[in-house]
N, C-alpha and C positions, 0 to 999 in steps of 0.2 A: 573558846573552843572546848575546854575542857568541860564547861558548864553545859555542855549537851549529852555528855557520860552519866549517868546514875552510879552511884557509889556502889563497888562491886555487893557490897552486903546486902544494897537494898535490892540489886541485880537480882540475887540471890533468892530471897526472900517471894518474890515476884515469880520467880522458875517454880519454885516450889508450888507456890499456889497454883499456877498453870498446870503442874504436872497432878495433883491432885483434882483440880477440872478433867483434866483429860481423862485418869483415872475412872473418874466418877460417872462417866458419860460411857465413856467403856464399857462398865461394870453395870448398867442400863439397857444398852445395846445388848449384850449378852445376855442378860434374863428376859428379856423380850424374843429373843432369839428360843431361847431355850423352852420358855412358857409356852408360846407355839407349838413348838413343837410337843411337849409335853402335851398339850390340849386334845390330843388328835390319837393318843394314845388308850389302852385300856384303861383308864382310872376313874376310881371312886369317887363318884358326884351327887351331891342330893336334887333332886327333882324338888320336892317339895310337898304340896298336898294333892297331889295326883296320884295318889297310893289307896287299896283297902286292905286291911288286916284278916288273916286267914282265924276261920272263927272257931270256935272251942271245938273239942276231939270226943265230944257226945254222938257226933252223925250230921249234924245242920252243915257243916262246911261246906262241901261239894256233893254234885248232884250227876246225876248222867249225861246233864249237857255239859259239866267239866270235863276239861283235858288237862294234861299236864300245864300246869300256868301257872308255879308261882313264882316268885321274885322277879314279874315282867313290867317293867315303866315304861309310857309312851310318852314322850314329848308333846307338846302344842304344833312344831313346826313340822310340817312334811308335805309331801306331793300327791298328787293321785294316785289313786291303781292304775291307771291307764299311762303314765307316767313311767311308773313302775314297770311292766309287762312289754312297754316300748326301749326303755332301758335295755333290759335283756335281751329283746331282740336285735338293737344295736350291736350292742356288744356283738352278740354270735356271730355275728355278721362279717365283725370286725376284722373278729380272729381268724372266721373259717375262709376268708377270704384275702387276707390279710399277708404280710410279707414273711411273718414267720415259719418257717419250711418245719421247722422240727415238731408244733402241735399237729397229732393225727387225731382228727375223728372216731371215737371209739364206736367201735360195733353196735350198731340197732338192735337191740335184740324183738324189737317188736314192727311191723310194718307199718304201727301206725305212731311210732314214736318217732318224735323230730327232738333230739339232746339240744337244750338251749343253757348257754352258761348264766347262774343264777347268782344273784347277792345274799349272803344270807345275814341277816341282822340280828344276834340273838339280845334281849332287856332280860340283864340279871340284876338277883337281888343285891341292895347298895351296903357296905358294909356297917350301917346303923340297922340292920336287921331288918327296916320296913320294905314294905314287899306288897306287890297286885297281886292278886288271885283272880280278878273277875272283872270284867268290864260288865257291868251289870246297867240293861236298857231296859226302861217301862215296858210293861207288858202292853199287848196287842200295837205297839208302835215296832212299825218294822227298822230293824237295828240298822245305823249307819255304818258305812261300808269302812274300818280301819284304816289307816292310811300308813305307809312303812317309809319313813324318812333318814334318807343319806343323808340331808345338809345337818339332820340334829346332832353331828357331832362336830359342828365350827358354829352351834348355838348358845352362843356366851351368854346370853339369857339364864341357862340351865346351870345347875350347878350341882352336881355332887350323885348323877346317876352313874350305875359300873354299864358301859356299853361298850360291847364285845363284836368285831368287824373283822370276819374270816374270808380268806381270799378268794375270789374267784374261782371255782373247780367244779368239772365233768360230774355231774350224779354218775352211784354206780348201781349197775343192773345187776339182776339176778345170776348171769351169764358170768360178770366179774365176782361176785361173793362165789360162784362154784369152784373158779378158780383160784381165787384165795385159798377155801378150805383147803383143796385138794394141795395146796404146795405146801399150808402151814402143816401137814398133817406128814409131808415127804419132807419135813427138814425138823431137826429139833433147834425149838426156838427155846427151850431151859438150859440155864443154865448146869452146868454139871455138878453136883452134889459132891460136897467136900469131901464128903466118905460114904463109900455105898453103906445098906441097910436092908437088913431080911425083908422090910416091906417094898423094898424097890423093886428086888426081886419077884414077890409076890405079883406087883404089877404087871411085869415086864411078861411073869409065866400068863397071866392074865389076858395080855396084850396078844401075844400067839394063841393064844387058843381060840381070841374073833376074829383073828387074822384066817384062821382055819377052819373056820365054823362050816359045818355040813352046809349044802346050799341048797333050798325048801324056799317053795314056793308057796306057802300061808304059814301061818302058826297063833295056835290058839287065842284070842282074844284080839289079834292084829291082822289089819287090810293092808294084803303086801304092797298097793300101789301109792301108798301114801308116804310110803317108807324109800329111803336112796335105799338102802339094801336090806330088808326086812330079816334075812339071816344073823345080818352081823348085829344088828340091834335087839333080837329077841337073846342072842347067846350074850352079848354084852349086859342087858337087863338082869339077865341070870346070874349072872357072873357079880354083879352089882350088888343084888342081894345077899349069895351067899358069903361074900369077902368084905368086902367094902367096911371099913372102920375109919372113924370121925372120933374126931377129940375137940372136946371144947376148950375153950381155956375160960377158965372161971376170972381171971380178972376181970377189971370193968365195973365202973358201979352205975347204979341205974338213976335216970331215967335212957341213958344214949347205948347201955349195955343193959342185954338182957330183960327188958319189958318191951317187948312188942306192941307197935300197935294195929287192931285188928281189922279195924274198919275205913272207909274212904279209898281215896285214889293210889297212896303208896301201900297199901297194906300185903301188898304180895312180900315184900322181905317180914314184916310182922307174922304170917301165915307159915312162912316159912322158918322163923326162928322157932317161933313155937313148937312145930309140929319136928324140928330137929332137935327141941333140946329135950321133947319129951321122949325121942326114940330110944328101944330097946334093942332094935335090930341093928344099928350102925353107931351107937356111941359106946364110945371105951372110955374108964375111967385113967388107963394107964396111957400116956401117948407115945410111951416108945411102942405100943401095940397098932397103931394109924399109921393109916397108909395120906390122910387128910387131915386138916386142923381147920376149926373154922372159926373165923373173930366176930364175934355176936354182936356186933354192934346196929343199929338203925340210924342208916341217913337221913331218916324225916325227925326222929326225937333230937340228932347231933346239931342240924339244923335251925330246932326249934328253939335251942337251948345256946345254940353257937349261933350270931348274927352273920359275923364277918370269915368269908371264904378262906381267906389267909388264915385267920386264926382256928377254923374246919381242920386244914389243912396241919399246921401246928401240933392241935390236939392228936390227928391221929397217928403223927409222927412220932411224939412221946408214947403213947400208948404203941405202937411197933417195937420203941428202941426198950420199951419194960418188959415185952413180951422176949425179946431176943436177947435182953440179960438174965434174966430170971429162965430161958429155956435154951435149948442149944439145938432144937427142930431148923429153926427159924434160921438161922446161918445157916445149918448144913445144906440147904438150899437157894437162899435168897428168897425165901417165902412161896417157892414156886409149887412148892404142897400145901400152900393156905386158899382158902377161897372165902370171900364176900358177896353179900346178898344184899343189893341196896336198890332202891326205888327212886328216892330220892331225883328229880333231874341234875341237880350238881354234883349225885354220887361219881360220878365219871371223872369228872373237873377234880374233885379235892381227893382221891384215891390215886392217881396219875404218876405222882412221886412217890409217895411211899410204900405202897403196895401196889406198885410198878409189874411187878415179877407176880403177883396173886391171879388165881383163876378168879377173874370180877365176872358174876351174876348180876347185869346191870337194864334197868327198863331203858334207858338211855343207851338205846344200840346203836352208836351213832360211827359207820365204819369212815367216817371224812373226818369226824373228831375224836380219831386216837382208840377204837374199840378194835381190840385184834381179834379176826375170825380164825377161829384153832385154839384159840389161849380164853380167853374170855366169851360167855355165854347172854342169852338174853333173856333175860326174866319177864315173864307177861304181865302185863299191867293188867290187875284185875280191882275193880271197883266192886269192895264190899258192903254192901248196904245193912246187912244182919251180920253180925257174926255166929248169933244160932239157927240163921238158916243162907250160907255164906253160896252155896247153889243157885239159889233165885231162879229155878230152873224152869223154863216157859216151853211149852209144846210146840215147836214149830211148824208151821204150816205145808204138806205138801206142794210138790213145786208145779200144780196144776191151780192152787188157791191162791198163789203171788201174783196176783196182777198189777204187782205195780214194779217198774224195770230196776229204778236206782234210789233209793234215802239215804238225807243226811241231815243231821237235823246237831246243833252245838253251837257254844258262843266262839266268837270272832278271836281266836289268839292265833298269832302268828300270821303271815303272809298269806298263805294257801288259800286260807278257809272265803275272807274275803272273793278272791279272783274264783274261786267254785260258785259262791252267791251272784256272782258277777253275770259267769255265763249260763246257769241253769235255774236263779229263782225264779218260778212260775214261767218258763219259757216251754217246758214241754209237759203235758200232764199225764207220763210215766215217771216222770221223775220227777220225785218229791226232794225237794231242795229247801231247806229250812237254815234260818240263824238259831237263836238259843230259842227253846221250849219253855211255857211255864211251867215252874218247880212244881206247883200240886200236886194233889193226886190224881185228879184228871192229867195233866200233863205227860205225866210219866207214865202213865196208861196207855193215854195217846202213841209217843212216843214207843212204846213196846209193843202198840200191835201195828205199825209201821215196819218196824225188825220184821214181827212173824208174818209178813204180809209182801215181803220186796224181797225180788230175784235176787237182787247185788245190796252191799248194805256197804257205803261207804267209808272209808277208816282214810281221813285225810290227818295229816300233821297240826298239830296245835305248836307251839311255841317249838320243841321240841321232833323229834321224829316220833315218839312212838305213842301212843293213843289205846285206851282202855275199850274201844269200840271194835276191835278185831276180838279180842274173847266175848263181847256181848254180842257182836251176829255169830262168831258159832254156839254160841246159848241157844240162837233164835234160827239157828239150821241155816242160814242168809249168807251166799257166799262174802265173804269179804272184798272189796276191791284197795287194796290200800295205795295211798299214793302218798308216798312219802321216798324222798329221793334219799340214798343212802342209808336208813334202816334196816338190820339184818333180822330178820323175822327170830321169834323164838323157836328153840329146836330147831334150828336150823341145820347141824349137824347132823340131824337125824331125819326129820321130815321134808318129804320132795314138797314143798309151798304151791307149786306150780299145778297139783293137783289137787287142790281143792280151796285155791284164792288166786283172785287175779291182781296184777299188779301196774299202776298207769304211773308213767312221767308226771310230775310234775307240772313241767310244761304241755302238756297234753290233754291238761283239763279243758278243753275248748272242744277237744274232740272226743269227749268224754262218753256221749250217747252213743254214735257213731262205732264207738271201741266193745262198749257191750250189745250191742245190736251184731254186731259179726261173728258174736259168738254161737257157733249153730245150737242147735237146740239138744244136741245129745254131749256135747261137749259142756252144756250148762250141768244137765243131768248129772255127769261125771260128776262133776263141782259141789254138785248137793249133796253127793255121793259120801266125797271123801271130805266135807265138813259133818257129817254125821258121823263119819267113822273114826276124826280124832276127836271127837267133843270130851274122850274121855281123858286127853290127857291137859287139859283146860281147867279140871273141874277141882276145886278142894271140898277134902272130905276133914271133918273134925277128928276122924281116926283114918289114917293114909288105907288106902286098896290100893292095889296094884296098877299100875300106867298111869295113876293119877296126877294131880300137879305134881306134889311134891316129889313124888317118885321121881315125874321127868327133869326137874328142873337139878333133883340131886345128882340124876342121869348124867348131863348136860356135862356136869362139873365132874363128874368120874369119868366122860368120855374124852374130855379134853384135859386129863391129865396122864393117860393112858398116850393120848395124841403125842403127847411130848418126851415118853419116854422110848428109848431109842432100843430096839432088838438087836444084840450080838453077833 
């Protein structure tokens, strides 16, 4: 009987081992558990050789048929469009009929808008720097249709793309960005400055006297219908002028500080640093004299030169925290008297933390992803082709010689563009509906007498929301129709949009003809109207004139910092 006992040591010995099995099967289960989950996550993955290199900063890179598109990877696996577009109508469905009592239906602001909940799938660039710019298809072969795929991110195939999966949410209309301004404009969202400052006061005297402004029905150089109040904005312009002081801070070394660049698709923050750092009327050498401070940096050189978005982010955190020991601006506020001019699409993403509290001038108006309307402004994406003739300015055609109703003519980035090819290539013959253009110079001849030739000139979303082709149809006098859900237009603070650009859903591109065909014919007229009569605040000049870009965009940034200061 005993000889059926194991001797307690070897008992012993035995437990042990079991309990290290057991351990080790644990500790398996767990990271299996965990990698899962992790998989499904934001993170940093390499695709592989399904990338192309943005190419030298001569002018060959991008063309007019580019949009905003870099650092975009597309996977092999995904679904149809038609896939796609049934998706979302599921969804809507789901919801709007669905047991949960607490989502409401937001307001239509259009009668021919039907609000559909959309997925949005943004391809960012992976943190080894490489990065798409172009899905580039042989010429005269008509481009295949994009295809936008959910399942690619439970594709363990893939390995090492950053893909970024934003939740479900309402696009917001015109109606809600009114309402925005108007509340972020009735509350102060700045913080309150450590210690007041002769130039706070400065402001605040400032801020009362647009508040007061005599009220005049034109003024000189400005068409009051284009304006929300054309009073407050011509005494505010003035007021801009004669006060308004900027201090640079000279740190920063170049190429990510201080060398602009001038040409391509981000060059409106290059245009803009330029033409601010060579000013005499708004820079002060002393900054206890600024009532602004501005960080001269470019998001397309910090980019080119920073691969990885975390370490974007990094960088300009140290360069904040040198700025704010070496000055005592920068506390006394929270930065909420600094402002940023960045182009860049990830200027939004990597400025988020750190200059948080900054009035951000960002082409990525993106009000669903974090852009506060009152506090931050939008910068127009303008595509420079010259920099010594940065106008490119085309005579556009009376709207008796537009015989063609709608163009669009660009390569396939992002969701949109596809589902607009979908329902109007060669389906009706007012409306020219094109994929990408060839680059030549025929092409882009082509191309431009399209513009000066089409009643509506379409500005649909590329990767991103916002699209260099709302400044090139008012180049070409073509109203704009832009359709991009949640983008807050530039100057919006200041310009009524609604006279003199139309605006479509999204989901509404199936009823796209349909939507500008009801527009009566005097009501178009209005539209031509008042895109000829802001062309000039669109426009860069190599030495600034008055209401010009720079002007408005500096506007922009002195009116929403005025916004935030609170009257006694």
């Amino acid at each position: 009987m005993g000889n059926s006992f194991l001797p307690f040591g070897l008992y012993h010995v035995r437990f042990k081992h079991l309990l290290i099995v057991v351990m080790f099967v644990a500790v398996i289960v767990l990271f299996q558990s965990y990698w899962k989950t992790f998989s499904i996550l934001d993170v940093p993955r390499f695709i592989g050789n399904n990338v192309t290199f943005e190419k030298d900063q001569h002018g060959s890179d991008l063309d007019h048929e580019f949009d905003s598109d870099e650092g975009r990877i597309f996977g092999s696996d995904s679904y149809e469009l038609d896939s796609y577009e049934k998706e979302i109508h599921s969804f809507t469905q789901k919801r709007m009929h669905g047991d949960d009592s607490t989502q409401k239906v937001r307001e239509i602001d259009s009668k021919h808008s039907i609000q559909h909940w959309r997925t949005n799938i943004n391809f960012a660039a992976n943190g080894n720097g490489i990065q798409s710019t172009e899905v580039i298809e042989p010429q005269n072969v008509k481009p295949q249709l994009l295809k936008t795929s959910l399942s690619v991110l439970n594709n363990k195939s893939m390995t090492g793309s950053y893909i970024q999966t934003s939740k479900l949410a309402w696009p917001t209309s015109l109606t809600e960005l009114d309402a925005q301004l108007i509340q972020s404009f009735n509350t102060t969202s700045s913080m309150k400055p450590a210690w007041s400052s002769r130039r706070d006061r400065e402001l605040l005297s400032a801020k009362l006297e647009i508040e007061n402004a005599n009220v005049i029905s034109n003024s000189p150089g400005l068409y009051a219908p284009v304006y929300r109040d054309v009073s407050k904005f011509s005494r505010s312009y003035e007021l801009m002028e004669r006060k308004l002081k900027v201090y640079i801070y000279r740190e920063g070394e170049k190429p990510i500080f201080h060398q602009p660049k001038m040409r391509g698709i981000y060059a409106s923050e290059g245009w803009f640093m330029r033409l601010m750092e060579g000013s005499k009327r708004f820079i002060v050498k002393d900054p206890k004299k600024a009532h602004l401070f501005y960080l001269p940096f470019s998001s397309q050189m910090l980019r080119a030169n920073i691969s990885n978005n975390k370490q974007m982010e990094q960088y300009l955190e140290r360069y904040v925290n040198l700025i704010a020991g070496r000055y005592r601006f920068w506390n006394r506020t929270g930065g909420a008297d600094h402002f940023l001019v960045a182009c860049h699409d990830w200027a939004s993403r990597i400025t988020v933390q750190s200059m948080k509290n900054c009035i951000r001038s960002l082409c990525n108006a993106n009000f669903a992803k974090g852009f506060q309307v009152g506090k931050d402004t939008t910068l127009p994406v303008t595509y420079i082709h010259s920099v010594m003739n940065p106008l490119r300015k085309i005579a556009g055609k009376p709207p008796s010689e537009r015989i063609i109703l709608a163009f669009f003519a660009g390569g396939m980035h992002g969701y949109l563009r596809p589902i607009l090819l979908k329902h109007w290539e060669n389906k009706e013959p007012d409306m020219k509906i094109f994929g990408q253009m060839a680059r030549d110079a025929e092409g882009k001849r082509i191309y431009m007498e399209y513009m000066n030739s089409s009643r509506y000139c379409i500005c649909a979303r590329g990767y991103e929301v916002h699209t260099p082709r709302i400044v090139e149809a008012i180049f070409s006098e073509c109203v704009p129709v832009i359709i991009s859900d949640n983008y807050v237009p530039p100057f919006f603070e200041v310009l009524k949009w609604e006279t003199f650009s139309v605006f479509v859903r999204e989901s509404d591109v199936p009823s796209l003809r349909d939507i500008l065909l009801s527009i009566p014919e005097k009501k178009y007229l209005a539209l031509h109207l008042g895109v000829k009569k802001v062309q000039q605040h669109f426009l860069w000049h190599k030495i600034p004139v008055k209401f010009d870009l720079f002007h408005m965009i500096l506007h922009s940034i002195w009116n929403n910092r005025l916004s935030q200061m609170r009257l006694k």
